[in-house]
MIDRENDREN-326413 format. One line per 4 residues: their letters; for each residue x, y, z of C-alpha. Coordinates in pm, whole numbers, plus 50000, padded with zeros to 5 digits. Example, Ala and Ser with C-alpha at 12.3 -4.5 7.8 and 13.67 -1.06 7.14 Angstrom:
as = 51230/49550/50780 | 51367/49894/50714
//
This chain:
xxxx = 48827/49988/50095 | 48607/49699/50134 | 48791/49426/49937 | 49120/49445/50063
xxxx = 49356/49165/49786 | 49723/49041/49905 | 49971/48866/49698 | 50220/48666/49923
xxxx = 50552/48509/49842 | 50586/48364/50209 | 50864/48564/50261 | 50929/48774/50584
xxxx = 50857/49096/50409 | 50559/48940/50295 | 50460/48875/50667 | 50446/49203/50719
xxxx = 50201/49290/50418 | 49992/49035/50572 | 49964/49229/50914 | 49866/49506/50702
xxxx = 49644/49387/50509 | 49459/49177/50778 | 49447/49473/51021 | 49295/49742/50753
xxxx = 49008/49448/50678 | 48919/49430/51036 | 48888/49826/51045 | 48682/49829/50715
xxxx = 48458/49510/50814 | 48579/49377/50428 | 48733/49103/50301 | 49067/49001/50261
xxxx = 49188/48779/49949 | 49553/48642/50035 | 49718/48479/49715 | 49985/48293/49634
xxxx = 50110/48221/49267 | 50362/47932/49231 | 50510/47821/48939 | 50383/47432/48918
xxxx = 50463/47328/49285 | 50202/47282/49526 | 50165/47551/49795 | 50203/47457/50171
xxxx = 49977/47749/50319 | 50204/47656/50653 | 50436/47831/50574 | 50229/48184/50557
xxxx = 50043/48301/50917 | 49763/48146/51024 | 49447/48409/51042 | 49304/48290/51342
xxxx = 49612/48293/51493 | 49699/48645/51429 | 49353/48738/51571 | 49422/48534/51848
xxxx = 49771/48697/51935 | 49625/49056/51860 | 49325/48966/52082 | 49038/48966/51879
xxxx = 48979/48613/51901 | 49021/48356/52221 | 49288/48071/52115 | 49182/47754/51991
xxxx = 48887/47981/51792 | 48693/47792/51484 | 48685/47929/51107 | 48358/48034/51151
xxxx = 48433/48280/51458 | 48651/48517/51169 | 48295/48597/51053 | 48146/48691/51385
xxxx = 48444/48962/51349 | 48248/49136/51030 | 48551/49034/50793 | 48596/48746/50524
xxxx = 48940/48553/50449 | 48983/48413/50121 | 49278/48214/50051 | 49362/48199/49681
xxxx = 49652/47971/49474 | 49778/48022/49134 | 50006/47844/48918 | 50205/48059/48679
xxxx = 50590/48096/48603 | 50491/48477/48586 | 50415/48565/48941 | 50299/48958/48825
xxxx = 50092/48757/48501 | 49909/48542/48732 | 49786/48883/48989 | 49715/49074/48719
xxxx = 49497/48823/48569 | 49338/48773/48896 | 49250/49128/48925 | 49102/49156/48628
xxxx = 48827/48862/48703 | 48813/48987/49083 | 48881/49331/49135 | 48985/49517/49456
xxxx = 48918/49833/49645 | 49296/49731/49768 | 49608/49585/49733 | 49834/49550/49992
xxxx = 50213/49428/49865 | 50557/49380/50035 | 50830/49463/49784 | 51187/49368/49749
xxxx = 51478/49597/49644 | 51624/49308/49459 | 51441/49023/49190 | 51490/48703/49212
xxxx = 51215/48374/49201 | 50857/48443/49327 | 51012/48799/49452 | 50822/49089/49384
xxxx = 51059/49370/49352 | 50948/49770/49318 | 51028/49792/48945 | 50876/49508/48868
xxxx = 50505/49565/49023 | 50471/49925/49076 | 50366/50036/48715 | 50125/49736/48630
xxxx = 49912/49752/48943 | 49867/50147/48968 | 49859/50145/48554 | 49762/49809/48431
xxxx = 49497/49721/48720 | 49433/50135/48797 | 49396/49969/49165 | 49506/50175/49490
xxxx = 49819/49961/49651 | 50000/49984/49960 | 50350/49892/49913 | 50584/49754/50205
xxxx = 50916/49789/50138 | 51154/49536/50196 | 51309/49658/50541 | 51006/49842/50646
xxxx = 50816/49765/50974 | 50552/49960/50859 | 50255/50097/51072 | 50109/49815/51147
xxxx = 50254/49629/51438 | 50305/49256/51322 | 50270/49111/51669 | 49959/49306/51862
xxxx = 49787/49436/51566 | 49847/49795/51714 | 49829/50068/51460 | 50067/50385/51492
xxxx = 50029/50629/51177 | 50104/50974/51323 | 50222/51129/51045 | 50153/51144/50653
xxxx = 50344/51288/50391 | 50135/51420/50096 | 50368/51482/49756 | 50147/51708/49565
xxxx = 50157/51903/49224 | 49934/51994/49033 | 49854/51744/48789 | 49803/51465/48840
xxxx = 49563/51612/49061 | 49637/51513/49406 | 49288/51548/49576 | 49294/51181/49503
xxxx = 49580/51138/49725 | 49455/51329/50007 | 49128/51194/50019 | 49229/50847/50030
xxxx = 49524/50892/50307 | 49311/51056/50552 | 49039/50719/50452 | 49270/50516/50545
xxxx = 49346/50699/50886 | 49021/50713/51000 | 48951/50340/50909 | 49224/50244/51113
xxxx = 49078/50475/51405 | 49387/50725/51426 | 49263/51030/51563 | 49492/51267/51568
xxxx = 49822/51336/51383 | 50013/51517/51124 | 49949/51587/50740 | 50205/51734/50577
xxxx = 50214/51829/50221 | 50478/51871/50033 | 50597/51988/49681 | 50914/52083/49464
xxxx = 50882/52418/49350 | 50825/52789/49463 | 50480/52737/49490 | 50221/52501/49672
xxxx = 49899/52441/49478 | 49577/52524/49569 | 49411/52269/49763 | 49083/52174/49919
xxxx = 49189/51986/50235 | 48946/51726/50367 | 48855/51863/50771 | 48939/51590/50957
xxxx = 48900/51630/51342 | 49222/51644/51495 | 49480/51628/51215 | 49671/51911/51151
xxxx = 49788/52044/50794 | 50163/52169/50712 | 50300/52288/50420 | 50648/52282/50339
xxxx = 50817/52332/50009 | 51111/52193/49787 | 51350/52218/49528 | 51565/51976/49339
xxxx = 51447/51636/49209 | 51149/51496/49269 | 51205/51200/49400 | 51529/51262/49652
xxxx = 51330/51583/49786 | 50994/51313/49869 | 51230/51036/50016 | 51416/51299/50224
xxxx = 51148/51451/50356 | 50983/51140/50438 | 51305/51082/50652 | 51331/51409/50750
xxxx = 50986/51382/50955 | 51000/51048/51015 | 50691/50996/50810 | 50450/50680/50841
xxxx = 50318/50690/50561 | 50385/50846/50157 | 50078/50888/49981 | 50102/50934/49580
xxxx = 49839/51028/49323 | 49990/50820/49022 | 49997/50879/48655 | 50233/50649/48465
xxxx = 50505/50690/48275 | 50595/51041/48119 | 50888/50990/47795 | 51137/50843/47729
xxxx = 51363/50881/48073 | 51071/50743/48258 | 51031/50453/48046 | 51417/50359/48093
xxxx = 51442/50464/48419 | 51107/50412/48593 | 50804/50609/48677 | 50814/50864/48993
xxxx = 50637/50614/49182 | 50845/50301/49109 | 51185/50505/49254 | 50999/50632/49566
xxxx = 50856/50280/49648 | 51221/50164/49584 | 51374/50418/49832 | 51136/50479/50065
xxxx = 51155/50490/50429 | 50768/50404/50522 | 50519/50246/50343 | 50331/50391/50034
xxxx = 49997/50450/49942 | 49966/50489/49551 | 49669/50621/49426 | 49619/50576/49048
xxxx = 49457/50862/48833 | 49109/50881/48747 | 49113/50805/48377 | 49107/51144/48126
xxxx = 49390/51295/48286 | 49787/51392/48149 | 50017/51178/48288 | 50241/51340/48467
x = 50360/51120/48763
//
């Protein structure tokens, strides 16, 4: 996760992507890309949070610091701006000329202009760019704090099944963990059915596995279990759409981003496999 990519709409949701995003490129030394599409009006980068002033307030950086000191952190900031009246046009397009190992993305429960809302992004970024994302809710404080830059992810919840295979998932949650220095915590996996898979768990040093099982549908047995144990963070292994009823009513991942508690890590499949998502 070296090239860490954030679309903004300067909203306060989007504030808190931005802590997110900014804090996981200081723990991977990477850079961060922070863009903005607007449709034909000039951007006033005031209103969005100043990077050396974050570092500043989180302690990284004395006040009053230079451009130039950002480096001396290991990281890069890139601000980007776009004009298109498509907001999820002009990422996509971006992506595809400047991929990332990441994107980090607030979303809304609700559309509206320059809003990007879980139906609308969640399907074209894991399928479309086949790029790992971090959603934020809207409502979400997510595990990042916004104001000290202090990370508290304690506990991950691991839907698994298997196909798509969801080695994926666990490989890239417990990444992200150790980037962001947590220690210790709690991994629990969970599935619908009588039966966990088989899995090779990665041996991380002081995370602990649990298992627990399911029934019912998919998607109300992840969200309340992520409530249930007050999960920080749902990671997903991501296929796409499967028929018809996911077509009209969205893909597993697109409800669970829209009705989750925590943030979500969505892992897109490695190409070759059924989708089953």
């Amino acid at each position: 996760m070296r090239s860490i990519f954030h679309p903004t709409d300067f909203s306060a949701a989007s504030r808190i992507g931005f802590a997110h995003a900014l804090r996981i490129t200081l723990g991977a030394a990477g850079t961060l890309k922070i863009m903005h599409v607007a449709g034909g009006t000039e951007v006033d980068w005031s209103a969005h949070p100043g990077v050396r002033e974050t570092l500043a307030q989180w302690g990284h950086l004395p006040p009053g610091s230079r451009r130039e000191d950002v480096g001396r952190l290991g990281i890069r900031v890139k601000k980007v701006s776009r004009r298109d009246d498509d907001p999820l046009h002009g990422l996509l397009r971006y992506l595809e000329r400047s991929p990332a190992d990441l994107v980090v993305l607030a979303t809304h429960r609700r559309r509206g202009l320059a809003r990007w809302s879980a139906a609308m992004v969640a399907a074209p970024l894991t399928q479309q760019a086949a790029v790992t994302t971090l959603y934020l809710p809207e409502a979400v404080s997510g595990f990042v704090c916004s104001e000290t830059g202090v990370v508290r992810l304690r506990r991950i919840l691991f839907p698994v099944a298997a196909k798509p295979d969801p080695h994926l998932g666990l490989r890239a949650g417990m990444a992200l963990a150790q980037l962001l220095g947590c220690e210790d915590g709690q991994a629990l996996l969970y599935h619908v059915g009588p039966t966990m898979p088989s899995l090779r768990l990665p041996a991380v040093p002081g995370w602990r596995w649990e298992r627990r099982l399911g029934a019912g549908e998919v998607v109300d047995g992840v969200v309340e279990a992520a409530t249930a144990v007050a999960a920080d963070l749902i990671v997903l292994v991501t296929a796409g759409h499967d028929g018809l009823l996911d077509a009209l009513r969205g893909s597993i991942t697109e409800r669970i981003v829209s009705r989750a508690p925590c943030p979500v890590l969505a892992v897109p499949r490695q190409s070759g496999g059924t989708a089953d998502d």
